[in-house]
Residue, then its C-alpha position, 0 to 999 in steps of 0.5 A: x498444508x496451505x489448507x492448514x496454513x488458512x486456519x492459522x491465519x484466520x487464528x492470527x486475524x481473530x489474535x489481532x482482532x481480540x485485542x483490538x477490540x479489547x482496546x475500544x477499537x470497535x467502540x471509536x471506529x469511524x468504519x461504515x457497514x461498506x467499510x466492514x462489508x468490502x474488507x470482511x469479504x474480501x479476506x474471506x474470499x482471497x483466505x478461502x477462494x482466490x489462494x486456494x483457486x490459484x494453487x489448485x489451477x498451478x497444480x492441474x496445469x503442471x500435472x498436465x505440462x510438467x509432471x516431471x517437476x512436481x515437488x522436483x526441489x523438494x529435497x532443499x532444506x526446509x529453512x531453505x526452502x521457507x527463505x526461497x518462499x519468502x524472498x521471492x513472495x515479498x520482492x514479487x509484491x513489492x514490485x507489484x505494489x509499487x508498480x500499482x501506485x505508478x499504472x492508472x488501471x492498477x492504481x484503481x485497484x489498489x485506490x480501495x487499500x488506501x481509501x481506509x481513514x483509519x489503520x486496522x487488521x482487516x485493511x490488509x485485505x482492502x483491494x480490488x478482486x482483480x488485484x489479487x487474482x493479478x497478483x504475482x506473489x500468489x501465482x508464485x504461491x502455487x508454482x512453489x507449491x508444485x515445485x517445492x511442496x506446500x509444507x514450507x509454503x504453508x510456514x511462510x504464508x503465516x510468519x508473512x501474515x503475523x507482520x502484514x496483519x501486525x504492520x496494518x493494526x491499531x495495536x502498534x506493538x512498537x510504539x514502546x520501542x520508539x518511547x524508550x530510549x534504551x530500547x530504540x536501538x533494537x527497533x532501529x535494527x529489526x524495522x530495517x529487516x522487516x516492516x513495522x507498524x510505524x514505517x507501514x502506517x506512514x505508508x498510509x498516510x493523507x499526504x506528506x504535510x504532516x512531516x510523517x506520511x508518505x504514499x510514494x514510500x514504503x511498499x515492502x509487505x514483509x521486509x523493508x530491505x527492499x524499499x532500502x535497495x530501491x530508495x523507497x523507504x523512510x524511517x520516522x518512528x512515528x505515526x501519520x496525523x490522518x489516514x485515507x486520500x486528500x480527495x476522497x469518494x464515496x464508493x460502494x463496496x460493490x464498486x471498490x471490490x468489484x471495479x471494472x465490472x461495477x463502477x462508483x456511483x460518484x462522478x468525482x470518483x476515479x472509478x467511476x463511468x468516463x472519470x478523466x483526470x483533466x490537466x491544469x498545468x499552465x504556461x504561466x506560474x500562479x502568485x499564491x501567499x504563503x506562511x513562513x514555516x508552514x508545509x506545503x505540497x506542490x504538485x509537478x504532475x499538473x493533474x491537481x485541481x487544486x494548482x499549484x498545490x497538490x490534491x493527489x492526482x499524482x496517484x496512478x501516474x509517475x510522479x510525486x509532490x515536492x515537499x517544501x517550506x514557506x520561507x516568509x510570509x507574503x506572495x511567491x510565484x510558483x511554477x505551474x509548467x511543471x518544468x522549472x529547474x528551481x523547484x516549486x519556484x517559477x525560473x521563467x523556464x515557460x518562456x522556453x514553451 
């Protein structure tokens, strides 16, 4: 059955695709030969390789330790076991996610899923190898396997890819939900449920500037209840203005796929050979001029090398930018301690360092 449930897969990958390309996406993509090279290859090998892998080698250690359990909860309902598949898959990778985007190691191998400057089926599949093989939700895969049967796990895997895929395409099927108002309530209930194009796009956004993106949010997969539960989720109902990282590398795609084996080439690039992120944050607050009514971003990690501002150094680490306002226009001081109590605005708290 899982063997069957990469062939609906691989149908739903080619659906997306066809009308994709039927609405000029190839003819306007910006996608480079690494860009296609590293996503192609990367869907093939978790679709034929890494899943397959991981299920295969579950089965063979529990026939030699547990025999006794094999396909034990098989006698659950099927929807029951289909929900019991689903819940614990999403809420596995949620977790997973989120804890990519806060660990340096893990970030790394998550960095090439956000590199990608433009939204499209095939990002679904833009991580490290050693990200899926570290994957919790797959090594779940292969335990429900042997204790639940795959059939139930086969139906799951395939209505989780109709909403990645949907939720990571330039075919937005919910954007007509958004225009019309007689049919945004109906989508205001069901991305509440489950992630839409909209609220994972934003996800992928460059930065917070735009009012729209939001890395630091949005990290369910198939369900948005628990970015709900956990206060991570935002709801716009609409799309970022850009895609991809404020501070971008040029990395091959043996370095994006392979990292830690192969490292970047580019010394600015996070995966490259001794990259370190060098701390300016300061005990004196920096006077910048500022614009009333424009966004700014102001970085509380003090990893930017563009202080105050943020340049997304925080990814890998704890922290998040503050969004805020110019209030007027002219200079203002902003703290660059990172421990003021009236953020991003300096209250003499470095006189206390």
């Amino acid at each position: 059955m899982i063997d069957n449930s990469i062939l609906y897969v691989m149908g739903i990958l080619v659906f997306f695709g066809t009308i994709e390309i039927l609405s000029g996406y190839l003819k306007n993509s910006k996608r480079t030969k690494d860009d296609w090279i590293q996503e192609m290859g990367a869907a093939l090998v978790l679709s034929a390789g890494i899943k397959p892998g991981i299920v295969a080698l579950v089965a063979i250690s529990g026939a030699m330790i547990l025999p006794e359990y094999l396909r034990f909860f098989s006698e659950l309902h099927f929807f029951i076991l289909v929900m019991i598949y689903l819940f614990c898959d999403d809420l596995l990778q949620y977790c997973y996610h989120r804890f990519a985007h806060r660990h340096p190691f893990f970030w790394k191998l998550h960095r090439p899923h956000h590199q990608a400057e433009e939204m499209g089926f095939f990002v679904s599949y833009r991580n490290a190898g050693l990200y899926y093989l570290l994957m919790p939700n797959i090594w779940w895969l292969g335990i429900f396997t042997y204790l639940f049967g795959g059939a139930a796990a086969a139906v799951g895997l395939v209505i989780k890819q109709v909403i990645i895929i949907g939720s990571h395409s330039t075919v937005s099927w919910d954007k007509p939900f958004y225009r019309y108002k007689m049919l945004t309530p109906f989508i205001r209930i069901l991305e509440r449920i489950i992630v839409t194009p909209a609220f994972h796009h934003a996800h992928h956004g460059k930065s917070k500037l735009d009012g729209i993106g939001d890395p630091n949010a949005n990290f369910g997969n198939m369900f948005s209840i628990w970015d709900q539960l956990f206060g991570t989720a935002v709801f716009s109902g609409r799309f970022p203005a850009s895609y991809g990282l404020p501070e971008n590398s040029k990395d091959s795609w043996q370095a994006a796929y392979l990292f830690p084996l192969v490292k970047s080439g580019d010394n600015k690039s996070e995966i490259s050979a001794g990259f370190q992120k060098e701390r300016t944050a300061t005990k004196v607050p920096l006077t910048v001029n500022l614009k009333k009514g424009e966004n700014y971003l102001w970085c509380r990690c003090g990893l930017s090398q563009n202080p105050p501002f943020c340049d997304a150094s925080h990814h890998g680490t704890k922290y998040k930018p503050f969004l805020f306002k110019g209030e007027k226009d002219g200079p203002a001081k902003l703290c660059n301690c990172k421990i003021t109590k009236h953020e991003p605005f300096c209250d003499n708290s470095h006189l206390k360092l």
